[in-house]
C-alpha positions in Angstrom: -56.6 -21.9 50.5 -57.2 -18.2 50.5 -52.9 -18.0 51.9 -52.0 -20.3 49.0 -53.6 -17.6 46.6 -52.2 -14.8 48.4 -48.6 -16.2 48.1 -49.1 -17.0 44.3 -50.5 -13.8 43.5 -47.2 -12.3 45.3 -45.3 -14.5 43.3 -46.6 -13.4 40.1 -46.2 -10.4 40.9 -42.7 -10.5 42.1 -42.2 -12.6 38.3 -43.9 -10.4 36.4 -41.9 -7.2 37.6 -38.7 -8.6 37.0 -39.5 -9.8 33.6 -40.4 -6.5 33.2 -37.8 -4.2 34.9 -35.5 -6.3 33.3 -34.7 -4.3 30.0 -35.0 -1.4 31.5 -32.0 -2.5 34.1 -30.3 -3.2 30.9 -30.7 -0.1 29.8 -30.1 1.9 33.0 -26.6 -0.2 32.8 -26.0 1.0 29.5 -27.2 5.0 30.5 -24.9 4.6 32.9 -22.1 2.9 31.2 -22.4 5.9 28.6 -22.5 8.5 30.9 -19.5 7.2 32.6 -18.1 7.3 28.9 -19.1 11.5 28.5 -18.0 12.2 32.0 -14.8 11.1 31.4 -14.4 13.0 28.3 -15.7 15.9 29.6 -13.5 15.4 32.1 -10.2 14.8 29.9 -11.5 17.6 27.5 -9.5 20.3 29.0 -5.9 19.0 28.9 -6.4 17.8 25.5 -7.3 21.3 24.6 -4.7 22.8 26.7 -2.0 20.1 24.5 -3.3 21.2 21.4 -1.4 24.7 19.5 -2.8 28.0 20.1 -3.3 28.3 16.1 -5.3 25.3 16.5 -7.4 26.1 19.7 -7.7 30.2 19.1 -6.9 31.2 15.6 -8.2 29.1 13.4 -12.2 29.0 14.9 -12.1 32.7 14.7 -10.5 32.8 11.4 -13.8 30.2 10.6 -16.2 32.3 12.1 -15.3 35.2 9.8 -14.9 33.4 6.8 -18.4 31.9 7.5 -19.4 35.7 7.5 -17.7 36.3 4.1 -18.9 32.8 2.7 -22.6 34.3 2.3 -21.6 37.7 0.6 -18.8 35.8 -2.0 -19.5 35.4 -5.1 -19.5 31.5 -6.4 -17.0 32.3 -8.8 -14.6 33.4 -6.0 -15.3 31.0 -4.0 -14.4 28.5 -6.5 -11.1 30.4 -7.7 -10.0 30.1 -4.0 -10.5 26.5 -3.0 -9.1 25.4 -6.6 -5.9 27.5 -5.7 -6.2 26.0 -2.1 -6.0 22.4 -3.6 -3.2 23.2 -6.3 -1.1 24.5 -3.2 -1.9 21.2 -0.9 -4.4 23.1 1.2 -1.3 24.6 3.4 -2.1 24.7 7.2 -4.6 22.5 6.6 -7.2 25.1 6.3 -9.8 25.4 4.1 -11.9 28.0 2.1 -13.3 29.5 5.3 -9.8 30.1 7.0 -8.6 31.9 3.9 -11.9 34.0 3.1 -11.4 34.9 7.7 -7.8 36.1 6.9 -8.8 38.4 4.1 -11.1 39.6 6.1 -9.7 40.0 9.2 -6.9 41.8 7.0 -9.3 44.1 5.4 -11.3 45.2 8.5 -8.5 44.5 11.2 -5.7 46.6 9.7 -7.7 49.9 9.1 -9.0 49.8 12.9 -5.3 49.0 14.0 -4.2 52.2 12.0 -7.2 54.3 13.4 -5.4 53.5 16.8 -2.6 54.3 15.9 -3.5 57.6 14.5 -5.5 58.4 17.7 -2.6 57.9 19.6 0.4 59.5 17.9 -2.2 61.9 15.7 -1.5 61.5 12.2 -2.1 63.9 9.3 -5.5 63.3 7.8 -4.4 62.1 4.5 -1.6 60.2 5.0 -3.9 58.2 7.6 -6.6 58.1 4.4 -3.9 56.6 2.2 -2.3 54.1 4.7 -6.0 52.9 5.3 -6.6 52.6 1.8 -3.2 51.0 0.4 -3.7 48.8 3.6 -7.4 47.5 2.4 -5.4 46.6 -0.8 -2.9 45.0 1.1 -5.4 42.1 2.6 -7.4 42.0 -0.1 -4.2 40.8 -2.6 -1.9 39.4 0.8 -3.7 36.4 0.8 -4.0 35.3 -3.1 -0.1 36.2 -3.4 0.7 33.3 -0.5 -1.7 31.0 -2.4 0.8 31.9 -5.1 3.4 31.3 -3.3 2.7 28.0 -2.2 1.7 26.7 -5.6 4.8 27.7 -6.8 7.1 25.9 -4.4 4.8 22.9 -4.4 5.2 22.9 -8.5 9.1 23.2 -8.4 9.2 20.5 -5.5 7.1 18.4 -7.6 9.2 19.1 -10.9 12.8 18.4 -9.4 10.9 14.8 -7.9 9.8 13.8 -11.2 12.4 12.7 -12.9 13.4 10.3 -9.7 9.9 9.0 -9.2 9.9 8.2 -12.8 12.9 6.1 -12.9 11.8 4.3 -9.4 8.4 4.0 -11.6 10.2 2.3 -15.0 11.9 0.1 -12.9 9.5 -1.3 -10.5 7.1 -2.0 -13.8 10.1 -3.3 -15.6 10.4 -6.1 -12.7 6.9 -7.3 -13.0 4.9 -4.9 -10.9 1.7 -3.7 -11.9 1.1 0.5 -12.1 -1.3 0.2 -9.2 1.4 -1.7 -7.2 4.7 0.6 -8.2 2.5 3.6 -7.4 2.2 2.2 -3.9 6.2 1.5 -3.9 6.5 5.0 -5.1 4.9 6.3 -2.7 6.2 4.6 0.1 9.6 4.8 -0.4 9.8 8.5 -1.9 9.1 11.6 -0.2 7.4 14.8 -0.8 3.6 16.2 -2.7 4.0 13.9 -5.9 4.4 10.9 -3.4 1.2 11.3 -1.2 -0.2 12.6 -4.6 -0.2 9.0 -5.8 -1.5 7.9 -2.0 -4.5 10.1 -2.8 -5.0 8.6 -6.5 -4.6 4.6 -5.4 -7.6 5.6 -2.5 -9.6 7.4 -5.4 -9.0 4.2 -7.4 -10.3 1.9 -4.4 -13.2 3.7 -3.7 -14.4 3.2 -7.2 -13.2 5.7 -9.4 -11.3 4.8 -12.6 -7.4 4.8 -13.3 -8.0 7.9 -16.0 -9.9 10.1 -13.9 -8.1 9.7 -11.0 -4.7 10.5 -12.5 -6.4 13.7 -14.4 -7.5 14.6 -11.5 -3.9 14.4 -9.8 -2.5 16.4 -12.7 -4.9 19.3 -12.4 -4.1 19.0 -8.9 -0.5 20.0 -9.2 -0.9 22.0 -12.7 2.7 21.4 -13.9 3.0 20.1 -17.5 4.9 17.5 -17.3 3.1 15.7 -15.0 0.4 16.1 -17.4 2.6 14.5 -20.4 3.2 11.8 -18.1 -0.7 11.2 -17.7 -1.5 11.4 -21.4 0.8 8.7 -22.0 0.0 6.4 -19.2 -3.7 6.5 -20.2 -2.9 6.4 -23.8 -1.1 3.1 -23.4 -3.5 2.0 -21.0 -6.1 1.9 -23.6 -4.2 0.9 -26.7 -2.6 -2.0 -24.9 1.0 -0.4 -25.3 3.9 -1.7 -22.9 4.0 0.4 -20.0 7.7 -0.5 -19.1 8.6 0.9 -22.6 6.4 3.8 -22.2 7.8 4.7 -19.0 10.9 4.8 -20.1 10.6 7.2 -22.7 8.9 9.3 -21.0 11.5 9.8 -18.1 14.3 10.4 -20.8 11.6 13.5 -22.2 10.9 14.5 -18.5 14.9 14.8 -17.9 15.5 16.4 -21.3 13.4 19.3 -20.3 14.8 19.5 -17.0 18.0 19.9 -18.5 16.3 22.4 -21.2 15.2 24.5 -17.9 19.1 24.3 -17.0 20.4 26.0 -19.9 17.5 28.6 -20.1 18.0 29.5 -16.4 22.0 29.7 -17.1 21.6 31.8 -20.0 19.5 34.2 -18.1 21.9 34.9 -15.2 24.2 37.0 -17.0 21.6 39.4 -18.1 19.9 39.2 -14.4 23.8 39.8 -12.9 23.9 43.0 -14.8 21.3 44.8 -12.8 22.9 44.5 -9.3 26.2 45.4 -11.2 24.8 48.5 -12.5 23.0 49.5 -9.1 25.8 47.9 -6.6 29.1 47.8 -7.5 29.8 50.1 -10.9 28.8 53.0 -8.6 31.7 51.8 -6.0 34.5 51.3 -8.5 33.5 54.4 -10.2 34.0 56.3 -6.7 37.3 54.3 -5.8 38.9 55.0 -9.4 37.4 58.7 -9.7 37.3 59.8 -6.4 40.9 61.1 -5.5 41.1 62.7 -9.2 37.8 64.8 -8.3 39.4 65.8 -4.8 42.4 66.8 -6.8 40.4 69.0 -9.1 38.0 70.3 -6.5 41.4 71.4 -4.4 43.2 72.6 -8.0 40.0 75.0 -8.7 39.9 76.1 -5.0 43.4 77.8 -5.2 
């Protein structure tokens, strides 16, 4: 009797510990499933670093770290200024408010300390050092506001020599029975360039739950060029008075290609007027030496005798 008891008590025992190592087996194969998981990442972490750019891996976390620095001394307004014109130029590089603020001031502090060396080393006067310092500081505080600049403005010209194209492709897709939503899509599918992934961005603004109006208001302040913005007004206007978009569209890519061809004629009346100054500098100066020349060496030799 007293065996029987001893071999149940084992047994119960034996039952009991499995039922209760059981979830944490479960969760020791799990630990170690996800270990195996991070080890292997750790493992592959290198080479995907190593196959990534040296902009990516090097330049832009220190340009990040500095413009972290900067971020708590900027004013709001600044700050706002910047990532506004960061947006309006398709946030270039992919970098953000940070990257920017870290090359202004990496171009503030860096240049001056690379012109100290310099000065050490070759021994510069005094004040031309003080003014190269000081007409560098301008330099990165304006360099990185004039590429902003820069990229808005080629983003706003590609976008402006698109539109007309886009709005025929647009007239035509509604004109066969599609929807606005669904000849955006087509739009952007089949064409190229900002305006295109533009209209991407405003059909996933749309989906997430923001409404057809703000969405495209938001795409024209995006790109800031006012024809775009025409184009807006009268899509929402007809959206809301029940107008026929086919119509609508139409007229509004005959206006859109009437100012382009307005922009034509004003650049083509301007380049005479923008000739005349290389003419006057360049070559008026040449013909005047070819023509005059040999009559002044004659005159200079007539005098000398």
């Amino acid at each position: 009797m007293g065996i029987i008891i001893f071999l149940l008590f084992i047994s119960l025992s034996c039952l009991l510990y499995n039922v209760l190592t059981l979830d944490d087996g479960s969760k020791t194969g799990i630990t170690q499933r996800l270990n195996y998981i991070k080890n292997r990442a750790t493992d592959n972490m290198p080479e995907d670093e190593l196959s990534t750019s040296f902009k990516e891996r090097v330049v832009k976390p220190v340009l990040e770290g500095a413009g972290k620095a900067v971020l708590r001394l900027a004013p709001k307004e600044m700050i706002a200024s910047l990532e506004n014109k960061i947006i309006m130029a398709g946030k270039p590089y992919h970098w953000g408010v940070k990257n920017w603020l870290g090359i202004q001031a990496f171009m503030i502090l860096g240049l001056p300390v690379l012109i100290l060396l310099f000065y050490i080393q070759f021994r510069m006067d005094a004040s031309s050092l003080l003014l190269i310092i000081c007409a560098s500081v301008i330099i990165g505080m304006l360099f990185p506001n004039m590429m902003l600049n820069s990229k808005i403005r080629k983003r706003q010209s590609e976008v402006t020599r698109s539109l007309p194209d886009i709005m025929d492709l647009l007239t035509v897709s509604v004109e066969a029975g599609l929807t606005f939503d669904s000849a955006l899509a087509k739009v952007a599918e089949k064409m190229p360039g900002s305006l295109a992934r533009e209209f991407e961005t405003v059909l996933q603004e749309i989906k997430v739950g923001k409404t057809k109006k703000e969405a495209l208001y938001q795409m024209a302040d995006r790109i800031g060029v006012q024809d775009l913005r025409s184009f807006v007004s009268a899509i929402v206007q007809a959206d809301q008075l029940g107008v026929s978009l086919g119509r609508v569209l139409r007229l509004q890519a005959e206006q859109i290609r009437q100012n382009r061809k307005q922009r034509i004629s004003e650049k083509a009346m301007k380049a005479p007027i923008k000739m005349l100054i290389p003419m006057v500098v360049f070559i008026f100066p040449t013909i005047f030496i070819v023509l005059l020349g040999p009559v002044v060496i004659n005159l200079i030799d007539m005098f000398a005798k």
